[in-house]
Backbone as JSON, one array per atom type, in Angstrom:
{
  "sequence": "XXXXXXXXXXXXXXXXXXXXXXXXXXXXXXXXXXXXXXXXXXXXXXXXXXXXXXXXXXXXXXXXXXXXXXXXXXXXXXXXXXXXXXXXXXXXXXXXXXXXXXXXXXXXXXXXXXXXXXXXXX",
  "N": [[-8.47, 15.43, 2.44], [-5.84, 13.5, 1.11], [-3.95, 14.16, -1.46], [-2.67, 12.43, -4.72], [-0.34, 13.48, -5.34], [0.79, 14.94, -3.4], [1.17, 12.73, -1.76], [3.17, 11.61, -3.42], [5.27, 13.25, -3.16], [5.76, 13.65, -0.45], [6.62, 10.58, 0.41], [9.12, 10.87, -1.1], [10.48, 12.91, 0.51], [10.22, 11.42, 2.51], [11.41, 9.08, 2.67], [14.44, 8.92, 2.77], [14.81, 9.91, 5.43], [13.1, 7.79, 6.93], [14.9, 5.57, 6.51], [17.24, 6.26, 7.56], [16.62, 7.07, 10.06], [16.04, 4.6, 10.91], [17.48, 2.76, 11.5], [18.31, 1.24, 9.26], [18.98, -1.88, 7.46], [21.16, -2.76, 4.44], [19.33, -3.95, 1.87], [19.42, -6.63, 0.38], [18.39, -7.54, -2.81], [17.86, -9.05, -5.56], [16.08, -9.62, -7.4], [14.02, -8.62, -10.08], [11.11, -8.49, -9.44], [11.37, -8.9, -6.84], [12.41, -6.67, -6.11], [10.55, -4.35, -6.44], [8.23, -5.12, -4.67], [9.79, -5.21, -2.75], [9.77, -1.95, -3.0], [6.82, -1.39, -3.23], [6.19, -2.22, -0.65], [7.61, -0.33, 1.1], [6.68, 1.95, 0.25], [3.79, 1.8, 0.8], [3.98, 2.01, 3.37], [5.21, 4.66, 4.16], [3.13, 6.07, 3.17], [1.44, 4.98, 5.21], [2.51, 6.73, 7.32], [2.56, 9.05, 6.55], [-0.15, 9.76, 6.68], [-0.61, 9.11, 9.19], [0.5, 11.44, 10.19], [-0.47, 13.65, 9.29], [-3.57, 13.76, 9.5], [-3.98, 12.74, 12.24], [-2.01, 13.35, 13.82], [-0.54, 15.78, 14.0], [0.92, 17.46, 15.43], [2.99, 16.54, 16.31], [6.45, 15.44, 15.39], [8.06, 13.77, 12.73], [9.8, 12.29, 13.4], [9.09, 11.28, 15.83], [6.95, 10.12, 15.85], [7.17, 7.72, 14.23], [9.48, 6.62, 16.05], [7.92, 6.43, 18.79], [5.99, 4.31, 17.42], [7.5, 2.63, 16.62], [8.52, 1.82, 19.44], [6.35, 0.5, 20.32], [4.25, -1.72, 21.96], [2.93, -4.9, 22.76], [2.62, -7.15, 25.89], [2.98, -10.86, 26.63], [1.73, -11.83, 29.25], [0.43, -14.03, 30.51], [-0.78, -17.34, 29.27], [-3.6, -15.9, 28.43], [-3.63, -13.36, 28.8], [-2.19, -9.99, 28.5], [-0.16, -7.34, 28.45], [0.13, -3.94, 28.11], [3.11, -2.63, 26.92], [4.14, -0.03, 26.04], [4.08, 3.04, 26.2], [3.27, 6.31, 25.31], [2.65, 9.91, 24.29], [2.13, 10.28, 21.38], [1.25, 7.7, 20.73], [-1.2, 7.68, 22.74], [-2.05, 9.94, 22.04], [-3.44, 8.69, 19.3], [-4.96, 6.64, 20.34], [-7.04, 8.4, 21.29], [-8.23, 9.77, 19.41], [-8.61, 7.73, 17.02], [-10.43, 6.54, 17.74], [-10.15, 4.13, 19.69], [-9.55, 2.44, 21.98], [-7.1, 2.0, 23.44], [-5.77, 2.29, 26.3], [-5.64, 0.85, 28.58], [-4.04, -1.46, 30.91], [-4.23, -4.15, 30.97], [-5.13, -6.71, 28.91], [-7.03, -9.29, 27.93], [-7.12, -12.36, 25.68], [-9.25, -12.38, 23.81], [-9.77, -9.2, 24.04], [-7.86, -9.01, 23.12], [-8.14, -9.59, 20.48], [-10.45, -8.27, 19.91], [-9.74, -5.48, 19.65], [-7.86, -5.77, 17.25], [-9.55, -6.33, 15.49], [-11.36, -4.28, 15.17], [-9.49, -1.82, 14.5], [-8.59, -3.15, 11.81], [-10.78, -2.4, 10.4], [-10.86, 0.66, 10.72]],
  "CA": [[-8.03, 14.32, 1.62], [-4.23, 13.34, 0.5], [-3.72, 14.08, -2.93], [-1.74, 11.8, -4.9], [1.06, 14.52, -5.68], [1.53, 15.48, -1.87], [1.75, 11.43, -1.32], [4.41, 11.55, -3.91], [6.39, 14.67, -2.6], [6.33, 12.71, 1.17], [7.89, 9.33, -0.26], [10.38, 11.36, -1.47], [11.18, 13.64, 1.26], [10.81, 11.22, 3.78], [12.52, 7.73, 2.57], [15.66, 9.41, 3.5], [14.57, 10.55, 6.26], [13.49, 6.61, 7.16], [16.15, 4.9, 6.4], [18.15, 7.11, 8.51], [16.8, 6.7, 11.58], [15.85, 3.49, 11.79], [18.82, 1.81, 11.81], [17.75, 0.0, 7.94], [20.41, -2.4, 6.68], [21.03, -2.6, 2.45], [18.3, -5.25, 1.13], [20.01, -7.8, -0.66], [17.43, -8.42, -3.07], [18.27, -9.0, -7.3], [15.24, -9.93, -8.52], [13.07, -7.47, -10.5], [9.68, -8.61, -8.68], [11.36, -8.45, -4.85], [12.69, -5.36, -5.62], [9.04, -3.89, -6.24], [7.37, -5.68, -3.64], [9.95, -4.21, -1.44], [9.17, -0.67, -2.4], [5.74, -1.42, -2.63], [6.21, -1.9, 1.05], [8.11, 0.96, 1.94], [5.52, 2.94, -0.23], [2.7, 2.01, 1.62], [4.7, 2.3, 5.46], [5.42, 5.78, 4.19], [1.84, 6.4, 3.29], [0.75, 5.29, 6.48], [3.16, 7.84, 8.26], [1.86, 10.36, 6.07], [-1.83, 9.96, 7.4], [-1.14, 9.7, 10.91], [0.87, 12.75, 10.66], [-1.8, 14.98, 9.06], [-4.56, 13.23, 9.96], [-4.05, 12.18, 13.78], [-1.07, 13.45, 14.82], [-0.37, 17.19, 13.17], [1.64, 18.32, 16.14], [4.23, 15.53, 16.38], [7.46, 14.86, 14.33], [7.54, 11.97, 11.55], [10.84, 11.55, 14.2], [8.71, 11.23, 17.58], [5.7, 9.14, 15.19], [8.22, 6.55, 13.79], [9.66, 5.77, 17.24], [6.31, 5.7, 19.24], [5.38, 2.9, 17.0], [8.62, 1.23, 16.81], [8.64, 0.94, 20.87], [4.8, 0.67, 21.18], [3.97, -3.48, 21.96], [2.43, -5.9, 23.76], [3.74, -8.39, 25.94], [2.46, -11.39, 26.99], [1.95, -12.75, 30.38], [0.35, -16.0, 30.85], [-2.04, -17.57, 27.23], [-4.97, -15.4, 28.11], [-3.67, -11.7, 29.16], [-1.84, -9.51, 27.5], [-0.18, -5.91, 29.0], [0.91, -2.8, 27.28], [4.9, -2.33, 27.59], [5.36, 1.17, 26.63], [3.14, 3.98, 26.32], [3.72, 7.67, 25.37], [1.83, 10.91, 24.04], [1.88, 9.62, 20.49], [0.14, 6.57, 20.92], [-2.41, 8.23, 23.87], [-3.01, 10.78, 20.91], [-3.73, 7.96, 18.48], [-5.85, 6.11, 20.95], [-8.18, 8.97, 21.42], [-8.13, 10.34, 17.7], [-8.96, 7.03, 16.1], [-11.26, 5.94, 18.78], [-9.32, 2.95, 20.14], [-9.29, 2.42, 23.65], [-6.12, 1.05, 23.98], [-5.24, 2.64, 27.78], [-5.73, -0.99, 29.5], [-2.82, -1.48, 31.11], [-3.85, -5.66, 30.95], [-6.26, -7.21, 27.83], [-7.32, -10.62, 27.64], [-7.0, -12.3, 24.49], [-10.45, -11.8, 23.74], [-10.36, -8.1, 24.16], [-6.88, -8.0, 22.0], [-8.76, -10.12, 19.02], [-11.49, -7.29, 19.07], [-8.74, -4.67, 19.49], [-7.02, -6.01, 16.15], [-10.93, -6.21, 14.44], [-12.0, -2.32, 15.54], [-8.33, -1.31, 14.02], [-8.8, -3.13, 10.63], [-12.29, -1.4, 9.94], [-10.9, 1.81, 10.38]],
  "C": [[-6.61, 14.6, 1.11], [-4.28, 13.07, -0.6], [-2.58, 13.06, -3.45], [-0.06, 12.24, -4.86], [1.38, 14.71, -4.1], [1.89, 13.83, -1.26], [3.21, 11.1, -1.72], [5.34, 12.32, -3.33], [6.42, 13.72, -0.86], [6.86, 11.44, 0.77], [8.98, 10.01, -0.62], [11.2, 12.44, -0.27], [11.26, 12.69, 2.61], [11.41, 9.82, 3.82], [13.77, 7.85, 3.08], [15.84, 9.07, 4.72], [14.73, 8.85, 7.21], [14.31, 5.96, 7.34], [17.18, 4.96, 7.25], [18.25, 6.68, 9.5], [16.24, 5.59, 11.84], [16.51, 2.77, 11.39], [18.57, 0.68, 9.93], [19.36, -0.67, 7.4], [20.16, -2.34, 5.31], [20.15, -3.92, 3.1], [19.4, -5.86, 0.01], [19.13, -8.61, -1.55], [18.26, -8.15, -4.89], [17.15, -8.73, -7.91], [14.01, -8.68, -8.86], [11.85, -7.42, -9.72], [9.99, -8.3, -7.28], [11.35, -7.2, -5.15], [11.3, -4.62, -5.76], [8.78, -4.44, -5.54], [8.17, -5.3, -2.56], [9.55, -2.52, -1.4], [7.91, -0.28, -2.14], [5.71, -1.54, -1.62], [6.43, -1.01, 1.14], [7.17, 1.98, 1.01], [4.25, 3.01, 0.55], [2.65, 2.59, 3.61], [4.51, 4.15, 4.94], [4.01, 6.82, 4.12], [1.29, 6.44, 4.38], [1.06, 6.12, 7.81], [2.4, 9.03, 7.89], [0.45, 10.93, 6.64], [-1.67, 9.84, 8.52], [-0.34, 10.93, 11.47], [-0.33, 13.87, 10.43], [-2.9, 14.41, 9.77], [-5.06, 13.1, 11.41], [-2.96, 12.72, 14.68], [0.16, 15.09, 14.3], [0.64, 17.68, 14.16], [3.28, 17.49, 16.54], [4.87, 15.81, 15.03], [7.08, 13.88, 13.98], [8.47, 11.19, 13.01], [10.01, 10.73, 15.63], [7.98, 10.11, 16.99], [6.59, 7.89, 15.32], [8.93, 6.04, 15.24], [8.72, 5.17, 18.55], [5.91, 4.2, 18.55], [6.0, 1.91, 16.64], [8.91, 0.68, 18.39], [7.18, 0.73, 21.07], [4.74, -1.1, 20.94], [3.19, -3.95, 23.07], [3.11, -6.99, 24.84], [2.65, -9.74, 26.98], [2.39, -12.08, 28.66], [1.55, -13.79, 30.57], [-0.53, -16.23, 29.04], [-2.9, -16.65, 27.47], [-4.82, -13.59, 28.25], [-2.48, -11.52, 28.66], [-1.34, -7.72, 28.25], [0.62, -5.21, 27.79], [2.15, -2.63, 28.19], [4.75, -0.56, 27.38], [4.0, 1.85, 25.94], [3.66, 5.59, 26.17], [2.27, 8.31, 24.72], [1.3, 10.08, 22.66], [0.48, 8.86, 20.63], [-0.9, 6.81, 21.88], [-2.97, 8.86, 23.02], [-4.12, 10.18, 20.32], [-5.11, 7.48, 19.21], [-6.79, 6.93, 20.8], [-8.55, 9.34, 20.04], [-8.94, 9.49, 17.1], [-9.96, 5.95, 16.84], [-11.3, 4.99, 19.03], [-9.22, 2.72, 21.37], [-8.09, 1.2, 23.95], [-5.0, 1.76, 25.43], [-5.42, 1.74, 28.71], [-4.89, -1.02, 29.39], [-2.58, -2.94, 30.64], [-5.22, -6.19, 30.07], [-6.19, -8.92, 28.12], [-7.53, -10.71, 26.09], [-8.12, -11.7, 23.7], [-10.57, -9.86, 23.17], [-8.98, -8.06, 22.86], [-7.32, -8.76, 20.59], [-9.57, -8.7, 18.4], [-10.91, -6.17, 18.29], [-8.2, -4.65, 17.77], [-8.43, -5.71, 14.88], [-10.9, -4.88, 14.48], [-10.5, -1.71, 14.37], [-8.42, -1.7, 12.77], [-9.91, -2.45, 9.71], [-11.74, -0.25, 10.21], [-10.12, 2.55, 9.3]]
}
Protein backbone atom coordinates (compact mmCIF):
# COMPACT_ATOMS: atom_id res chain seq x y z
CA UNK A 1 0.00 0.00 0.00
CA UNK A 2 1.00 3.83 -0.96
CA UNK A 3 1.16 5.84 1.95
CA UNK A 4 -0.05 9.23 1.77
CA UNK A 5 3.51 10.81 2.57
CA UNK A 6 5.34 8.74 -0.25
CA UNK A 7 2.25 10.03 -2.60
CA UNK A 8 3.23 13.43 -1.45
CA UNK A 9 7.12 13.10 -1.86
CA UNK A 10 6.26 11.68 -5.76
CA UNK A 11 4.03 14.84 -6.72
CA UNK A 12 6.78 16.67 -5.76
CA UNK A 13 9.63 14.97 -7.24
CA UNK A 14 7.98 14.17 -10.24
CA UNK A 15 5.78 17.36 -11.48
CA UNK A 16 9.02 18.63 -12.65
CA UNK A 17 9.95 15.88 -13.97
CA UNK A 18 6.33 15.96 -16.06
CA UNK A 19 6.19 19.01 -17.22
CA UNK A 20 9.51 18.57 -18.68
CA UNK A 21 9.09 16.02 -20.84
CA UNK A 22 5.99 16.32 -22.10
CA UNK A 23 6.21 19.15 -23.99
CA UNK A 24 3.35 21.11 -21.27
CA UNK A 25 2.55 24.67 -22.33
CA UNK A 26 1.84 27.53 -19.23
CA UNK A 27 -2.07 27.13 -18.33
CA UNK A 28 -3.62 30.31 -18.67
CA UNK A 29 -6.00 29.90 -16.03
CA UNK A 30 -6.90 33.06 -13.18
CA UNK A 31 -9.54 31.77 -11.47
CA UNK A 32 -9.09 30.34 -7.94
CA UNK A 33 -11.46 27.19 -8.65
CA UNK A 34 -9.63 26.30 -12.31
CA UNK A 35 -6.56 26.62 -10.80
CA UNK A 36 -7.43 23.69 -8.26
CA UNK A 37 -9.25 21.62 -10.55
CA UNK A 38 -6.21 21.85 -12.63
CA UNK A 39 -3.92 20.54 -9.97
CA UNK A 40 -6.41 18.33 -8.83
CA UNK A 41 -5.81 16.83 -12.20
CA UNK A 42 -2.26 16.77 -12.36
CA UNK A 43 -2.47 15.30 -8.73
CA UNK A 44 -4.36 12.48 -9.58
CA UNK A 45 -2.25 11.78 -13.31
CA UNK A 46 0.72 11.79 -10.99
CA UNK A 47 -0.87 9.35 -8.64
CA UNK A 48 -1.70 7.17 -11.30
CA UNK A 49 2.04 7.11 -12.51
CA UNK A 50 2.96 6.43 -9.11
CA UNK A 51 0.94 3.06 -8.98
CA UNK A 52 1.82 1.75 -12.20
CA UNK A 53 5.35 2.32 -11.38
CA UNK A 54 5.42 0.39 -8.08
CA UNK A 55 2.69 -1.57 -8.55
CA UNK A 56 2.89 -2.91 -12.31
CA UNK A 57 5.74 -1.68 -13.70
CA UNK A 58 8.84 -1.57 -10.94
CA UNK A 59 11.46 -2.09 -13.60
CA UNK A 60 10.61 0.74 -16.02
CA UNK A 61 11.35 4.55 -15.88
CA UNK A 62 8.46 7.16 -14.96
CA UNK A 63 10.42 8.35 -18.54
CA UNK A 64 9.72 4.99 -20.61
CA UNK A 65 5.91 4.77 -18.48
CA UNK A 66 4.84 8.36 -19.47
CA UNK A 67 5.69 7.84 -23.15
CA UNK A 68 4.25 4.23 -23.55
CA UNK A 69 1.00 5.74 -22.64
CA UNK A 70 1.32 8.89 -24.46
CA UNK A 71 1.93 6.78 -27.89
CA UNK A 72 -0.27 3.80 -26.82
CA UNK A 73 -3.96 4.22 -29.00
CA UNK A 74 -6.40 2.92 -30.97
CA UNK A 75 -7.29 3.60 -34.34
CA UNK A 76 -10.21 3.12 -36.07
CA UNK A 77 -10.89 1.36 -39.23
CA UNK A 78 -14.31 1.03 -40.47
CA UNK A 79 -17.63 1.77 -37.35
CA UNK A 80 -17.23 -1.70 -35.99
CA UNK A 81 -13.29 -2.61 -35.65
CA UNK A 82 -10.86 -1.08 -34.02
CA UNK A 83 -6.71 -1.93 -34.23
CA UNK A 84 -3.94 -1.26 -31.85
CA UNK A 85 -1.36 1.43 -33.39
CA UNK A 86 1.56 1.05 -31.20
CA UNK A 87 2.61 -1.45 -28.86
CA UNK A 88 5.75 -1.80 -26.64
CA UNK A 89 7.12 -3.65 -23.40
CA UNK A 90 5.36 -1.20 -21.13
CA UNK A 91 2.02 -1.67 -22.20
CA UNK A 92 2.62 -5.82 -22.88
CA UNK A 93 3.78 -5.54 -19.11
CA UNK A 94 0.58 -3.76 -18.14
CA UNK A 95 -1.55 -6.06 -20.17
CA UNK A 96 -0.36 -9.09 -18.39
CA UNK A 97 0.02 -7.50 -14.78
CA UNK A 98 -3.47 -6.07 -14.65
CA UNK A 99 -5.04 -8.90 -16.46
CA UNK A 100 -6.17 -7.12 -19.63
CA UNK A 101 -5.86 -8.84 -22.72
CA UNK A 102 -5.22 -6.13 -24.80
CA UNK A 103 -2.66 -8.12 -27.49
CA UNK A 104 -5.54 -8.15 -30.33
CA UNK A 105 -4.06 -6.66 -32.95
CA UNK A 106 -8.06 -5.86 -34.32
CA UNK A 107 -11.27 -5.42 -31.58
CA UNK A 108 -14.66 -4.91 -32.56
CA UNK A 109 -16.52 -2.35 -30.88
CA UNK A 110 -18.12 -4.72 -28.76
CA UNK A 111 -14.95 -6.19 -27.47
CA UNK A 112 -13.45 -2.41 -26.98
CA UNK A 113 -16.81 -1.45 -24.82
CA UNK A 114 -15.94 -4.55 -22.56
CA UNK A 115 -12.24 -3.62 -22.75
CA UNK A 116 -13.10 -0.01 -21.30
CA UNK A 117 -15.72 -1.96 -18.53
CA UNK A 118 -12.88 -4.76 -17.27
CA UNK A 119 -10.40 -1.50 -16.96
CA UNK A 120 -12.85 0.65 -14.86
CA UNK A 121 -13.43 -2.22 -12.21
CA UNK A 122 -9.97 -2.55 -11.65
Amino acid sequence: MVSPREINNFHLKYFCFCVTISDARPIYIRKEEHIKAHMFTVSIALTIMCILRRKYLPNSTSNSIFESLRKYEFGELDGLTYKTLYWDRNISELSKKMNLNLAYRYHEINKMRSLVGASKKK
